[in-house]
N, C-alpha and C positions, 0 to 999 in steps of 0.2 A: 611665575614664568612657566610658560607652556615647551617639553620637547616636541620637536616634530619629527620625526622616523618614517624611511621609505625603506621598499622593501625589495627584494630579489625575488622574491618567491613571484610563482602565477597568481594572476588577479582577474578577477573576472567582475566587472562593473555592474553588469544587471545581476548578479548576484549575490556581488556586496552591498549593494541596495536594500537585499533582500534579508538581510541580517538581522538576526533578533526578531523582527517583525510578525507576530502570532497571524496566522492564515486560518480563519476561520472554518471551521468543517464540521457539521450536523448542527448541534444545535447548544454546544456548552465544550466542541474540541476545537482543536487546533495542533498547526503545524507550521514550528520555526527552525528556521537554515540556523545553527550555530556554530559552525565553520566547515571547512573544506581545504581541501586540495589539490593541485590541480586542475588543469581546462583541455581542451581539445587538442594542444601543442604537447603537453605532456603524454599525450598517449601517442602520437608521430617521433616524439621523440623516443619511446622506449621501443618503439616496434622499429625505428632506423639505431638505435642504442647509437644514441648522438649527443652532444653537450649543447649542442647548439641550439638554436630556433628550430631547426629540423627544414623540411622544404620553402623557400622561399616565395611559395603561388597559394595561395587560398586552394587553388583548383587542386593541387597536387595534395594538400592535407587532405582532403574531400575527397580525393577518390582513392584514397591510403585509409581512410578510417569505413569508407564504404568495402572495401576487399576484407579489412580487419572482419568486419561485422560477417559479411557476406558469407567468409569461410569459418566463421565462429573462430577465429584467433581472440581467444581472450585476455591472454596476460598483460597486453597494453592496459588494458580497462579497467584493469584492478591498478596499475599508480594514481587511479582518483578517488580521493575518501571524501565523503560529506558525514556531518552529524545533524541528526536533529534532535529536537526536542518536541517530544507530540502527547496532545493531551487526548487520549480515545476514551470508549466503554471497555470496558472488560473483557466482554464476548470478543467485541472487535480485537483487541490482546493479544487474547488465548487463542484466536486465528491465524494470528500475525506471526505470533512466537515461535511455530513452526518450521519459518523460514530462519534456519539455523547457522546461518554465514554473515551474521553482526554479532556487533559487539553491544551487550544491551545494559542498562542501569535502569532499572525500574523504583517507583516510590512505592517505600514502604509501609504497607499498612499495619506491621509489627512495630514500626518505632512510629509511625504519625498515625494521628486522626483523620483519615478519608472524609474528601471535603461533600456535602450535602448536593451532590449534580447527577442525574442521571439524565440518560439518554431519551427520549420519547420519541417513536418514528411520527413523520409526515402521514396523515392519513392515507393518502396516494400509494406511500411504500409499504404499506399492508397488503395482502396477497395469500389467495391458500397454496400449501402443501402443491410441486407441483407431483402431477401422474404420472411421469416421466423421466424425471431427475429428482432422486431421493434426499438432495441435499440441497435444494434449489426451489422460486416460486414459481407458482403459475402466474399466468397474463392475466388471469381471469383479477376482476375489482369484485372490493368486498363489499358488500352493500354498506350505506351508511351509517344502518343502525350499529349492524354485526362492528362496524370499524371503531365508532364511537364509545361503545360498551369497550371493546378490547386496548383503547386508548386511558380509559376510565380504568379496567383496572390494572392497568402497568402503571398509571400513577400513585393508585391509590397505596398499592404492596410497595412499590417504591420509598414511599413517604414514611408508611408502615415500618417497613423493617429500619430502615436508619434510625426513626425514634428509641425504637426496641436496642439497637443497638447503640447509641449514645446512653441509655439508659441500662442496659450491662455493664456498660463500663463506668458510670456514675458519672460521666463527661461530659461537657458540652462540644462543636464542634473546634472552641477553639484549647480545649483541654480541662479548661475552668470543671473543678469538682462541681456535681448540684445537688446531693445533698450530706451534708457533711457527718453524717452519724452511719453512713452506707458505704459497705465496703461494693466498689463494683469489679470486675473479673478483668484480666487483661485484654489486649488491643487485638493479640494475635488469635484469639480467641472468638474476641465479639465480631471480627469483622467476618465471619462465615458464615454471618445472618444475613450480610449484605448481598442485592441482587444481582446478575450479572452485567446490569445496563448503567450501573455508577461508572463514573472516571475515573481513570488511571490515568498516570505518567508515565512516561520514560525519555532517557537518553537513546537514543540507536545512531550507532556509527556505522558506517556498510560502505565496502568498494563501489565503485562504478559499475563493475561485471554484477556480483551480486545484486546491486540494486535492480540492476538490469532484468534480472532473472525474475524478482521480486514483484518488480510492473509487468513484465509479461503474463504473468497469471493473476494478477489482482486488478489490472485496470480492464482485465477481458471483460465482455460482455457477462459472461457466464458468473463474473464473482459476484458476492453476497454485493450487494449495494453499498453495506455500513462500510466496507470497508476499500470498496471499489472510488469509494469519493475523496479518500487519503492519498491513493494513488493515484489519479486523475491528478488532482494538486500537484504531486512528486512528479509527475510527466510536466509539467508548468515548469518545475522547477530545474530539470534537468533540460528544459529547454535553453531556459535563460540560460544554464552555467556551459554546457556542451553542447551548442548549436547543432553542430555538425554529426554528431556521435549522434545526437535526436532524432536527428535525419534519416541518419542509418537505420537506426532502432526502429523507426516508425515503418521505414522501407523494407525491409528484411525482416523484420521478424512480427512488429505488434498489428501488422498491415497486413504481413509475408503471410506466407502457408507452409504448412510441410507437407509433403503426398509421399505414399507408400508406394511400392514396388507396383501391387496388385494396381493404384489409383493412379499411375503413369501409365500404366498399360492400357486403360480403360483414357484416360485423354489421347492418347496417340490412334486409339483405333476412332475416336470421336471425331479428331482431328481431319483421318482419313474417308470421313463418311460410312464409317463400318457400323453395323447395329451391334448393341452390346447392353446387357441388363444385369440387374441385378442377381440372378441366377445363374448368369452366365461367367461375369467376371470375378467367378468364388470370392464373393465379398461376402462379410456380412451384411444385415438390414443395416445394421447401426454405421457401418463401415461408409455402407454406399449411399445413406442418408445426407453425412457429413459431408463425403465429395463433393453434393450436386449442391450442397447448398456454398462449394468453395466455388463452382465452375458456372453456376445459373448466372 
């Protein structure tokens, strides 16, 4: 005999769909919804500090969560927490980890055996060093051979080192000793032979606001690709749970712009037909580069 249980709590339908369900991303990750809470009525209702449904018109939430955004009222946005569960690279990780406003549980490769996957780009996402941005690629494509050689050996070290490293430890990956008269070294040890393009897990649980924060700079154009593709997913996902809040976000800020005192000065005289250059509106190069390419 089955209980059946309803709930009080907010429910979001294309979300709870979305449950458990591993979302595919590079080529051996993934990212799954493991709960939540909260939807677009709970942040109307903290920002009215109400018990109720909070406004009774679609139109009125919508332009209550659009003013929220608009003036960077945050504290509504943080009563919405999601968790996932995501399987990345390590690099990707150690990028990620930075953003220091979740709450994180990562798998350990002190108490387990890191399982035999690593990451290998798309040939297309190969790219040199750009001249320009030190942290960033260029446009320019790598030739075929150049790309295939550098394909070749990220696998080959790849393969490399886990061997070396199940063989430190005298383990196989699923723990099994392999050979029994050999003492092998501990897990915490072997695994710093591994490269940085293996998978890793984690938990991460993050507000609405923080998350928010998190897509803003990683679904930019400008982020690394590895980990700009996690985020693209998480904007999918934030669509489904917080329509409305998506809207916002996309309109205001991930769309929006920000201009500087100097870069409002130099639109209002553009505005007026007035001449104005780069030498003229004490900008810098870099400064007045950015603008033209917000206002072209």
């Amino acid at each position: 005999m089955h209980n059946h249980y309803t709930t009080k709590r907010a429910t979001v339908l294309a979300l709870e769909e979305m449950l458990f369900e591993p979302l595919k991303i590079l080529d051996h990750g993934f990212i799954r919804v493991i709960d939540y809470m909260g939807n677009d009525s709970a942040i109307v209702q903290a920002a009215r500090v109400s018990y109720g449904k909070g406004t009774k018109q679609l139109s009125q939430d919508k332009g209550l969560i659009n003013y929220l955004m608009r003036h960077k009222h945050t504290t509504p946005f943080e009563m919405c927490d999601i968790k996932f569960h995501i399987k990345l690279p390590i690099f990707v990780a150690r990028q990620w980890i930075r953003h220091r406003t979740a709450s994180v549980n990562e798998y350990s490769a002190r108490y387990s055996i890191l399982g035999n996957e690593f990451y290998l780009p798309e040939r297309s996402n190969l790219a040199p060093q750009s001249q320009t941005n030190k942290q960033g690629r260029s446009m320019q494509e790598v030739p075929i051979e150049i790309a295939d050689k550098v394909l070749a050996l990220l696998e080959k070290d790849s393969k490399t080192c886990y061997q070396h490293y199940i063989e430190m430890m005298n383990q196989d990956e699923e723990g099994n000793i392999i050979e029994k008269n050999t003492i092998g070294i501990t897990r915490e040890l072997a695994r710093m032979n591994l490269t940085l393009n293996y998978y890793t897990e984690w938990y991460w649980k993050v507000n609405l606001h923080n998350l928010l924060n998190f897509l803003l700079l990683r679904a930019d154009s400008h982020a690394q690709y590895e980990i700009r593709v996690y985020a693209d997913k998480m904007l999918e996902i934030v669509k489904n749970w917080v329509p409305l809040t998506y809207e916002a976000f996309n309109e205001y800020r991930l769309e929006g712009c920000n201009i500087s005192k100097k870069g409002l000065t130099v639109i209002k005289k553009l505005i007026n037909n007035e001449q104005v250059t780069q030498e003229t509106s004490n900008m810098s190069k870099r400064e007045w580069e950015e603008l033209m390419q917000i206002i072209k």
